[in-house]
C-alpha positions as CSV (number, residue, x, y, z in Angstrom):
1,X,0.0,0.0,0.0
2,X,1.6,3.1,-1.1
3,X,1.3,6.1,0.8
4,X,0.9,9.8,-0.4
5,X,-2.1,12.4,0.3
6,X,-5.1,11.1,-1.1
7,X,-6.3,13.7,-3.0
8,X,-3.2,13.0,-5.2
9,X,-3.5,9.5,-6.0
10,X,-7.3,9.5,-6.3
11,X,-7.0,12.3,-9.1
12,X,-4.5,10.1,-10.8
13,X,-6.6,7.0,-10.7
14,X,-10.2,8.6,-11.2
15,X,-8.1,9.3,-14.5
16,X,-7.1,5.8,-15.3
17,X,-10.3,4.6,-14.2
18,X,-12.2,7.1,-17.1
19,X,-9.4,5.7,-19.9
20,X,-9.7,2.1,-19.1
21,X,-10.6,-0.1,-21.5
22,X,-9.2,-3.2,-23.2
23,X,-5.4,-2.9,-24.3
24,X,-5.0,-3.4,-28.1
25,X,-2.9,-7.0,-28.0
26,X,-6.2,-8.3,-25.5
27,X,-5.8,-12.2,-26.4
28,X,-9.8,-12.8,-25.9
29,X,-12.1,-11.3,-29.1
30,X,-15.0,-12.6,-26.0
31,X,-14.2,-10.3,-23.3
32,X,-16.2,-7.1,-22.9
33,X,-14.3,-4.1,-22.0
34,X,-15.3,-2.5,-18.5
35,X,-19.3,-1.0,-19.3
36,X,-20.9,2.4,-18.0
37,X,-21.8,0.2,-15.2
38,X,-19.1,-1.4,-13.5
39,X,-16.8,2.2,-14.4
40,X,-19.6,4.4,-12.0
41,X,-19.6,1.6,-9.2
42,X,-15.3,1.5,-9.5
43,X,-15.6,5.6,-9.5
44,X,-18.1,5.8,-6.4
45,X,-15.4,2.7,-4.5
46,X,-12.3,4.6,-5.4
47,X,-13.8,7.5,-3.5
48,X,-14.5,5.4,-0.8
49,X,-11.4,4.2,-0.9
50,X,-10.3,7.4,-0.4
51,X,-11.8,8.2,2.8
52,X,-10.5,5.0,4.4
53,X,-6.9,5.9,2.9
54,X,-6.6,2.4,1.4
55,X,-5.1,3.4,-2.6
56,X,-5.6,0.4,-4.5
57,X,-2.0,-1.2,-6.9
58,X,-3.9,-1.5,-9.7
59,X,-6.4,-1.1,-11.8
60,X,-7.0,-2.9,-14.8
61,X,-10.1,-4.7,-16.8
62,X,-11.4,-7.8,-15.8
63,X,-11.5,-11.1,-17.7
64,X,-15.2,-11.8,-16.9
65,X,-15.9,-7.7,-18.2
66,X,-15.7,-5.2,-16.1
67,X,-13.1,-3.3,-13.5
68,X,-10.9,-4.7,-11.0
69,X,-9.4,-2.8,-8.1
70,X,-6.0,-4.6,-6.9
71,X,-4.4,-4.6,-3.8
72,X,-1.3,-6.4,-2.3
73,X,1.2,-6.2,0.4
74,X,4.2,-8.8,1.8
75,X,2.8,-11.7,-0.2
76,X,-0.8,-10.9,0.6
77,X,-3.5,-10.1,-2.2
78,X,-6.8,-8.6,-2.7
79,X,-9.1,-7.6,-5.2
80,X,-12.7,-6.1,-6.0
81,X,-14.2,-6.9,-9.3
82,X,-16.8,-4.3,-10.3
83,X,-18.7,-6.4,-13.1
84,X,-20.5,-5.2,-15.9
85,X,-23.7,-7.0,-14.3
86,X,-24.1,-4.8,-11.0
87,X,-22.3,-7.7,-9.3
88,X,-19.3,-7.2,-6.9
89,X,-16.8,-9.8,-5.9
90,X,-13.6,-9.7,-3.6
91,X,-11.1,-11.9,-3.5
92,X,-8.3,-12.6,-1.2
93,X,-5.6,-14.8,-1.5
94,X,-2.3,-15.3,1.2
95,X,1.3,-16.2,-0.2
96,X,-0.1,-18.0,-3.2
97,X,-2.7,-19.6,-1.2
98,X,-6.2,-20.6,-3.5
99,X,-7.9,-17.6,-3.6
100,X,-10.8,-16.9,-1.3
101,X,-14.2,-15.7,-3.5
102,X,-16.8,-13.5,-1.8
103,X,-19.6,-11.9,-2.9
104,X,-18.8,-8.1,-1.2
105,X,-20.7,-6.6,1.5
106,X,-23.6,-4.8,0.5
107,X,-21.3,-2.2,2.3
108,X,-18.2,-2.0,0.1
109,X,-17.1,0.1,3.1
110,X,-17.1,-3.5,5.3
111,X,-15.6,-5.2,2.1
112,X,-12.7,-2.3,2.2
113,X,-12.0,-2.3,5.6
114,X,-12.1,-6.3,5.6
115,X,-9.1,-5.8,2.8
116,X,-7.3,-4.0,4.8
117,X,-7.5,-5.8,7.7
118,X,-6.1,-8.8,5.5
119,X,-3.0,-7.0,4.2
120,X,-2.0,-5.8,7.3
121,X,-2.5,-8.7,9.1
């Protein structure tokens, strides 16, 4: 988790969030790119996100369509996946462990907080 005043680094990923889309060597022809959607319910976590001071690694598209949050620390990893259905997943996974699959919280801020409880943990 990297640290630096929020307003900074949410900025800088509200910006990557708006210009995400699938990168031009994407193997699968399938695979939506990340929809209206699952772009407002990333945009509304991110500032979430930022009032718990938890910045998320990375943010990239998902396989099953759709935006995913990353987060990782000391062989530890998390992730929210903001699908392109309305439906939100986390994952968690410790030193290469098989991932743990949950559907999130209804309160994304009880999914957040459960993330960083994991990392630091």
């Amino acid at each position: 988790m990297r640290h630096e005043p929020t307003s900074n680094w949410l900025i800088e990923t509200r910006r990557q969030l708006a210009g995400l889309g699938l990168p031009p060597d994407w193997s699968e022809e399938n695979i939506a790119a990340p929809g209206l959607r699952a772009t407002r319910l990333a945009d509304c976590a991110l500032r979430l996100l930022a009032d718990l001071d938890l910045r998320p690694d990375l943010l990239l598209p998902c396989p099953e369509g759709g935006v995913c949050m990353a987060f990782g620390t000391a062989g530890r990893y998390a992730d929210v996946q903001f699908l392109n259905s309305g439906e939100v997943i986390a994952t968690c996974s410790a030193d290469r462990s098989t991932p743990e699959v949950h559907p999130a919280a209804d309160d994304l801020r009880t999914t957040f907080q459960s993330i960083r409880a994991f990392l630091v943990d």
